[in-house]
C-alpha positions as a Markdown table, in Angstrom:
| # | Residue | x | y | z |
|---|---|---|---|---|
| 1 | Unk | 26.8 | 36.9 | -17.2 |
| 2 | Unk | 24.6 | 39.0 | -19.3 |
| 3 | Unk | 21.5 | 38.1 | -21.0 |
| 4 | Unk | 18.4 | 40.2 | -22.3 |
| 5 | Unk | 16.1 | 41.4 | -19.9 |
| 6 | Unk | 13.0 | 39.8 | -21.8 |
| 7 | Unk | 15.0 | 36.2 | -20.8 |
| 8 | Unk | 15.9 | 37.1 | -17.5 |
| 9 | Unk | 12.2 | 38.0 | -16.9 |
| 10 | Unk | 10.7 | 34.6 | -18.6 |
| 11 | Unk | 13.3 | 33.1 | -15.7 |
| 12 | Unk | 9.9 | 34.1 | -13.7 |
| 13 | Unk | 7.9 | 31.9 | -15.8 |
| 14 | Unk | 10.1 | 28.8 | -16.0 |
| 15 | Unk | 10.0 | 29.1 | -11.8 |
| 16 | Unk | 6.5 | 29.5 | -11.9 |
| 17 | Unk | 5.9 | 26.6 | -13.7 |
| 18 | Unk | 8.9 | 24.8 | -11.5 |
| 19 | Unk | 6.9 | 25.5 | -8.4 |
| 20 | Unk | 3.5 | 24.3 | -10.0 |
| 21 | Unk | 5.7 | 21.1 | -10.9 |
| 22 | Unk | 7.3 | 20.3 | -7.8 |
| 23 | Unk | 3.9 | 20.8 | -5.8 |
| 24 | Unk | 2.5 | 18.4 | -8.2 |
| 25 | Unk | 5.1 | 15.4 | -7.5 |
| 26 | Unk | 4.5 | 16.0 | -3.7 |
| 27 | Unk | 0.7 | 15.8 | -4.1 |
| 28 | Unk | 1.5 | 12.7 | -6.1 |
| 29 | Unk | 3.7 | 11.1 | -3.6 |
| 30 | Unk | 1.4 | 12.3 | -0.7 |
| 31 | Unk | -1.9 | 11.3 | -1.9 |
| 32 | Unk | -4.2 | 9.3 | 0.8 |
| 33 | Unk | -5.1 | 6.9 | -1.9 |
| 34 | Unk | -1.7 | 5.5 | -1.6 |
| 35 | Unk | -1.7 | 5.2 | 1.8 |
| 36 | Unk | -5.3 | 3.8 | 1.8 |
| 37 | Unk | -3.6 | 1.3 | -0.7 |
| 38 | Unk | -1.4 | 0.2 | 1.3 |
| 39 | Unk | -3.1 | -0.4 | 4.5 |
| 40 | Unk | -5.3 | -2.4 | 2.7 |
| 41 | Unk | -2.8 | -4.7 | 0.9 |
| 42 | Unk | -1.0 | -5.6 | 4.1 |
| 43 | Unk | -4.9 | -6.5 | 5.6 |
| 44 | Unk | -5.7 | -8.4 | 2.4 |
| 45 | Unk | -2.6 | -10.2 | 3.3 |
| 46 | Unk | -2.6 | -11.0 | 6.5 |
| 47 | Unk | -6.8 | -12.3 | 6.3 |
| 48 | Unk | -5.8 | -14.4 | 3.4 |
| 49 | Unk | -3.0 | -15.9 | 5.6 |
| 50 | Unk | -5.5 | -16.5 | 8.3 |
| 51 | Unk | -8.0 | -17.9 | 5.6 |
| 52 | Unk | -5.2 | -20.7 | 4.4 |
| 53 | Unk | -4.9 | -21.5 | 8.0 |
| 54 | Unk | -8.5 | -21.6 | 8.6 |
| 55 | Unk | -8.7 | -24.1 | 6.0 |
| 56 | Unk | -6.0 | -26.0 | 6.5 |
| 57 | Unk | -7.4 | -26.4 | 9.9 |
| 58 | Unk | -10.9 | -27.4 | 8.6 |
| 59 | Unk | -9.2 | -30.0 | 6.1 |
| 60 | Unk | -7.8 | -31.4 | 8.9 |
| 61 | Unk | -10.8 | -32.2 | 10.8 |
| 62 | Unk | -13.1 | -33.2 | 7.8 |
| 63 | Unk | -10.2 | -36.2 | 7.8 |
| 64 | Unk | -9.9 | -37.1 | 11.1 |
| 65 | Unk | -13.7 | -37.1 | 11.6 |
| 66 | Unk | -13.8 | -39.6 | 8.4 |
| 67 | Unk | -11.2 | -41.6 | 10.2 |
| 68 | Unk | -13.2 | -41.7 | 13.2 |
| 69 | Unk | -16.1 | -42.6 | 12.0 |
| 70 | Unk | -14.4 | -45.4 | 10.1 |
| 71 | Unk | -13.1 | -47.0 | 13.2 |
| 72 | Unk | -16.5 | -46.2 | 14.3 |
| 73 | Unk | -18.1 | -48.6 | 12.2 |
| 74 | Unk | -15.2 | -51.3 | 12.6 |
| 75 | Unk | -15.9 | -51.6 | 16.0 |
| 76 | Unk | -19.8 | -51.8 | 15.3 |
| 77 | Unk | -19.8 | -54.2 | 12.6 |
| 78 | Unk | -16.4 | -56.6 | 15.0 |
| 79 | Unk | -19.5 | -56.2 | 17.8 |
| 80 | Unk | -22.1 | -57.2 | 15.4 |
| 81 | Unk | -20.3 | -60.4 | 14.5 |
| 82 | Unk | -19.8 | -61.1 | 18.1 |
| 83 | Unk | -23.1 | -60.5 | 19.0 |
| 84 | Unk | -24.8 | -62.6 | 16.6 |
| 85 | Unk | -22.3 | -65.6 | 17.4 |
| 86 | Unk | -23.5 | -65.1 | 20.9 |
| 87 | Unk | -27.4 | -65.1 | 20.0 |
| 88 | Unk | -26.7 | -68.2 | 17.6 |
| 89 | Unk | -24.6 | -70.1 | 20.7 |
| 90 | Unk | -23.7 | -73.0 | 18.1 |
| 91 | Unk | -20.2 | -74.5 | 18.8 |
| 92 | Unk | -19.7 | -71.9 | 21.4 |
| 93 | Unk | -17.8 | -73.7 | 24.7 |
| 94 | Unk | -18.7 | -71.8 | 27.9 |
| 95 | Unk | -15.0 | -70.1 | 28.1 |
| 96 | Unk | -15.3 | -68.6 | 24.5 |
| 97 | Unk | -19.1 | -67.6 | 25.5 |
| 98 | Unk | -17.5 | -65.7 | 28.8 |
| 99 | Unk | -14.8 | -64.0 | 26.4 |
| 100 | Unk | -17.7 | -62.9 | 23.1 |
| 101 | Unk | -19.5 | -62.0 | 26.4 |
| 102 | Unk | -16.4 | -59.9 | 27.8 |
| 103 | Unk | -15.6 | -58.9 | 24.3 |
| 104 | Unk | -18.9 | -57.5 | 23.4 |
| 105 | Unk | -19.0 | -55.3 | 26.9 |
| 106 | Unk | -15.6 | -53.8 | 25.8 |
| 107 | Unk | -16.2 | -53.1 | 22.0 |
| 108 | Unk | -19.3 | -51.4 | 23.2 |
| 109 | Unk | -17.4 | -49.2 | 25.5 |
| 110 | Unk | -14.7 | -48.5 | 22.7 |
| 111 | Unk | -17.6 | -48.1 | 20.8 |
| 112 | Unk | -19.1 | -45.1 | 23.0 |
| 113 | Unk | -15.7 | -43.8 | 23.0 |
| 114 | Unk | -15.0 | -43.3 | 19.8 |
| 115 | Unk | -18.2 | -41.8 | 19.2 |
| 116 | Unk | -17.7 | -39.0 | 21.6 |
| 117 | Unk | -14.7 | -38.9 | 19.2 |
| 118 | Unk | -16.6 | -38.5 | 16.1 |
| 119 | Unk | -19.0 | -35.6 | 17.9 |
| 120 | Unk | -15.5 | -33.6 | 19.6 |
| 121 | Unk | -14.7 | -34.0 | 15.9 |
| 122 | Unk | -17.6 | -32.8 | 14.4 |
| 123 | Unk | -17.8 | -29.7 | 16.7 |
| 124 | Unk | -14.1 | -28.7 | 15.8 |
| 125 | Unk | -14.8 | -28.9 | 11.9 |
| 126 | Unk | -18.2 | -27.0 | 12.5 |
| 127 | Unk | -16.2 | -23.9 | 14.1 |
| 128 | Unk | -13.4 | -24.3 | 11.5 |
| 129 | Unk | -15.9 | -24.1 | 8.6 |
| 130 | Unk | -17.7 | -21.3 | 10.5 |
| 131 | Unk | -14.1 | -19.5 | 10.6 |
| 132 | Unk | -13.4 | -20.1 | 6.9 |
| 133 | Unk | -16.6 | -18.5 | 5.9 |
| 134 | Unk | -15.7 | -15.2 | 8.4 |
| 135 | Unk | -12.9 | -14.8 | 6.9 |
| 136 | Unk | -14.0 | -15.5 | 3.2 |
| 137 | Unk | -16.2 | -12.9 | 3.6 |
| 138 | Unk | -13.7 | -10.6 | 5.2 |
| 139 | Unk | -11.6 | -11.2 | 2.4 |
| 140 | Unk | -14.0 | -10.5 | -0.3 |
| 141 | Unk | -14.8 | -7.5 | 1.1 |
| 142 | Unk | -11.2 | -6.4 | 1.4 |
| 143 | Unk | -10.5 | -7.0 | -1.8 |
| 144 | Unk | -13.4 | -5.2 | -2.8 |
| 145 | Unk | -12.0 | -2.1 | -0.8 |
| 146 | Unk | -8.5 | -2.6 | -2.4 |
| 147 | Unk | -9.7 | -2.6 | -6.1 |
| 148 | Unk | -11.9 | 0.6 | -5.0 |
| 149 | Unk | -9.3 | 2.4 | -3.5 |
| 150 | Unk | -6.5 | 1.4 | -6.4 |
| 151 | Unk | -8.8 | 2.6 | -8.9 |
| 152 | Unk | -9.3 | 6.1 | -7.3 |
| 153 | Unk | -5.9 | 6.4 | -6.8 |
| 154 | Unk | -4.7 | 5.4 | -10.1 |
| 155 | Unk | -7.7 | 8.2 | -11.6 |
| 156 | Unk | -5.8 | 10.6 | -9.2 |
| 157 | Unk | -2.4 | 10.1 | -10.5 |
| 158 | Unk | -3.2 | 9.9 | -13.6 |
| 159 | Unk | -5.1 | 13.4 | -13.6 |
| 160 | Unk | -1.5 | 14.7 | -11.8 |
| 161 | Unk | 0.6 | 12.8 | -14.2 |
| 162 | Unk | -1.4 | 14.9 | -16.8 |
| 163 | Unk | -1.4 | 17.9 | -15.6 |
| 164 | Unk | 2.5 | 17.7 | -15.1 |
| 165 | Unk | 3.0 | 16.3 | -18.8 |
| 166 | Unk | 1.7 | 19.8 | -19.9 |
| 167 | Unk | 3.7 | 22.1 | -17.5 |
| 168 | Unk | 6.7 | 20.0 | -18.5 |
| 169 | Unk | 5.9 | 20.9 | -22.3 |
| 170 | Unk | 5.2 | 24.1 | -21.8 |
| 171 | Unk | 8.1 | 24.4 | -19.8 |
| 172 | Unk | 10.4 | 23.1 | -22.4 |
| 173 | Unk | 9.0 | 25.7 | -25.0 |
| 174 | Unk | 10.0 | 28.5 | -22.9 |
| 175 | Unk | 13.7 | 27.5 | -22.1 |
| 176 | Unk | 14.3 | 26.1 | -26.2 |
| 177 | Unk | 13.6 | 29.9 | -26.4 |
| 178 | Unk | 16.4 | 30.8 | -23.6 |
| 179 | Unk | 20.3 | 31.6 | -23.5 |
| 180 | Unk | 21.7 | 27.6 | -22.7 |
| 181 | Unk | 24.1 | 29.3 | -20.2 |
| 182 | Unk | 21.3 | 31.5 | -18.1 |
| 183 | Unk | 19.3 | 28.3 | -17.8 |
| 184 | Unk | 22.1 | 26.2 | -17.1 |
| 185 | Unk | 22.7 | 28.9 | -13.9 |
| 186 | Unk | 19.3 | 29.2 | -12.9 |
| 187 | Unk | 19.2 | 25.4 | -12.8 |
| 188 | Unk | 22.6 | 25.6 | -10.9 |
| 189 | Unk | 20.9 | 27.9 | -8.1 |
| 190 | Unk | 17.6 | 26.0 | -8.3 |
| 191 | Unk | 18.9 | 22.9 | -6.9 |
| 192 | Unk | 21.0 | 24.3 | -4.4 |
| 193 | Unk | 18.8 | 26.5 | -3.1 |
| 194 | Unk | 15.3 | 24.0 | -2.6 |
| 195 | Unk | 14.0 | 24.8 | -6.1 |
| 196 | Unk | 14.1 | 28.7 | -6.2 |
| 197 | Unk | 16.7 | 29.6 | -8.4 |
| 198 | Unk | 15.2 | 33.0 | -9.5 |
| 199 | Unk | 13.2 | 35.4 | -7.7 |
| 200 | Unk | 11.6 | 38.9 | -8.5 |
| 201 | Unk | 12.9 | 42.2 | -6.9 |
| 202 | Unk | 10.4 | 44.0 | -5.7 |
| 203 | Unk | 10.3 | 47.1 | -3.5 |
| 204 | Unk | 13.9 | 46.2 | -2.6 |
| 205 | Unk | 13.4 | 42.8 | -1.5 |
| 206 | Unk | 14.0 | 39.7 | -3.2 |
| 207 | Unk | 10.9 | 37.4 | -2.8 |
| 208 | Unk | 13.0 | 34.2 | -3.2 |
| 209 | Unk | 14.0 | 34.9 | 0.5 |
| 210 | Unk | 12.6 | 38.1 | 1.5 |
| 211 | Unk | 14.9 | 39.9 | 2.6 |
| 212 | Unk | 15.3 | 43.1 | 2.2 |
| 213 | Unk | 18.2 | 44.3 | 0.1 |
| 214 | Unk | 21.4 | 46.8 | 2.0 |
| 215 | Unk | 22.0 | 50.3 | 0.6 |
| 216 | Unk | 25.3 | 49.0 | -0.9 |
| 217 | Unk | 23.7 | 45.8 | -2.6 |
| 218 | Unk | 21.0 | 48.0 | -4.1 |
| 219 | Unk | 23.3 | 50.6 | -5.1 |
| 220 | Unk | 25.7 | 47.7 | -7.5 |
| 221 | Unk | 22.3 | 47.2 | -8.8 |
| 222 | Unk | 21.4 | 50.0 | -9.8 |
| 223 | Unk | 24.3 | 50.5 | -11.3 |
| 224 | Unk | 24.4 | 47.2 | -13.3 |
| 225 | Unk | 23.4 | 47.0 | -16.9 |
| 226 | Unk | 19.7 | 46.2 | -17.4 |
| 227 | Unk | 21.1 | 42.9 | -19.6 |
| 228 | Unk | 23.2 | 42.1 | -16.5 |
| 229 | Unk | 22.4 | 38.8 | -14.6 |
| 230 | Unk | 22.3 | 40.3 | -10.6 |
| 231 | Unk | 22.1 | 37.9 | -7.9 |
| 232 | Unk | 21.3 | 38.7 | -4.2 |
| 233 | Unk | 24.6 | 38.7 | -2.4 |
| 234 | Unk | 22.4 | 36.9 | 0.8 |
| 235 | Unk | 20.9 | 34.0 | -0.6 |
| 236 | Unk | 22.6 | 33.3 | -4.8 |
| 237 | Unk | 19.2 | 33.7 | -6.2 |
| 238 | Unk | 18.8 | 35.3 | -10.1 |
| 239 | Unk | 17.2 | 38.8 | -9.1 |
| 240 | Unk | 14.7 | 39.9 | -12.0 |
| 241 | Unk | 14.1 | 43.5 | -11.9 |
| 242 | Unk | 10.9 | 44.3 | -13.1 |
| 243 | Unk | 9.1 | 47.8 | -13.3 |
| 244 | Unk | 8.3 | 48.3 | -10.1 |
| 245 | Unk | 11.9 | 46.6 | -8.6 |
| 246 | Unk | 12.0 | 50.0 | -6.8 |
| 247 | Unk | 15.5 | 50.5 | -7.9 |
């Protein structure tokens, strides 16, 4: 392939500007934003999963308190009635006054019961409600973090996403300017060979692997045309000659 030596040396500049662009995408993909991002979406998840069972768990008890204290206060008012039917003694043989009296002992002692109940209860909800606020808070101040961190990482990609818009336009001036069928092989080489399709020869060596060039290689080369497209025999890689190529 032949091409003019002013293209084959702009091949210098497209890689340039393919190097600046593919360390740009890593640093995109590699930023600590997005890992920060991460780490805190799967916490935010997880505490708001523990919060829903938190609550659930303090629901739970604000109901079965209520209940409690409702059969609380049927027992009271059933031992109430009892009691006043005992004070009033109207009507009242001495067998039913032995089973009001019997009754009245044992709704007393349900009654007790069922307030140790209501207070095992109450103590359960307490710590439930004290968990549900721990972990509101946590929450809150996770989701703070999150909308910190996604902010600084969305105002670091976009800076990148920038920065690569206008390599990729400059980019694209240079090759419109360029032989089709040199790009095509420099693209060819580029992705075969980890993004270096074109390298400058200098002092003998080609600095896409850096080795240095054999007597015979050298020689071909120097006896090549200066619109000739050379490649190094050891790696495929476009050599550019420049002025100080050393050949």
């Amino acid at each position: 392939m032949n091409a003019e030596p002013a293209d084959q040396i702009r091949l210098l500049d497209v890689q340039a500007l393919d190097v600046r662009l593919s360390q740009l995408t890593h640093k995109r993909k590699s930023l600590p934003e997005h890992v920060e991002v991460d780490s805190l979406t799967k916490d935010l998840a997880q505490q708001r999963d523990f919060l829903v069972a938190a609550q659930t768990k303090a629901t739970d008890a604000a109901r079965e308190q209520t209940k409690a204290e409702q059969d609380v206060d049927q027992v009271r008012q059933r031992a109430a009635r009892d009691q006043a039917r005992l004070d009033s003694g109207a009507g009242i043989s001495s067998r039913d006054l032995a089973n009001l009296q019997s009754e009245v002992v044992s709704l007393a002692k349900r009654q007790g019961d069922l307030e140790d109940v209501v207070l095992e209860v109450m103590e359960r909800l307490e710590t439930a409600q004290e968990t549900v606020k721990g972990l509101t808070d946590r929450v809150a101040s996770l989701e703070t973090k999150l909308a910190d961190a996604t902010a600084r990482r969305d105002a670091a990609t976009g800076e990148i996403d920038a920065e690569l818009a206008g390599i990729a336009k400059d980019r694209e001036v240079i090759v419109t300017a360029m032989p089709a069928a040199l790009i095509a092989l420099y693209e060819k080489i580029r992705v075969k060979q980890g993004g270096v399709g074109a390298a400058r020869l200098s002092q003998r060596r080609c600095e896409g692997c850096r080795l240095e060039l054999d007597l015979a290689e050298v020689n071909e080369i120097k006896a090549a045309a200066r619109d000739e497209v050379v490649r190094h025999e050891s790696c495929g890689r476009i050599l550019v000659r420049m002025a100080d190529a050393g050949i």
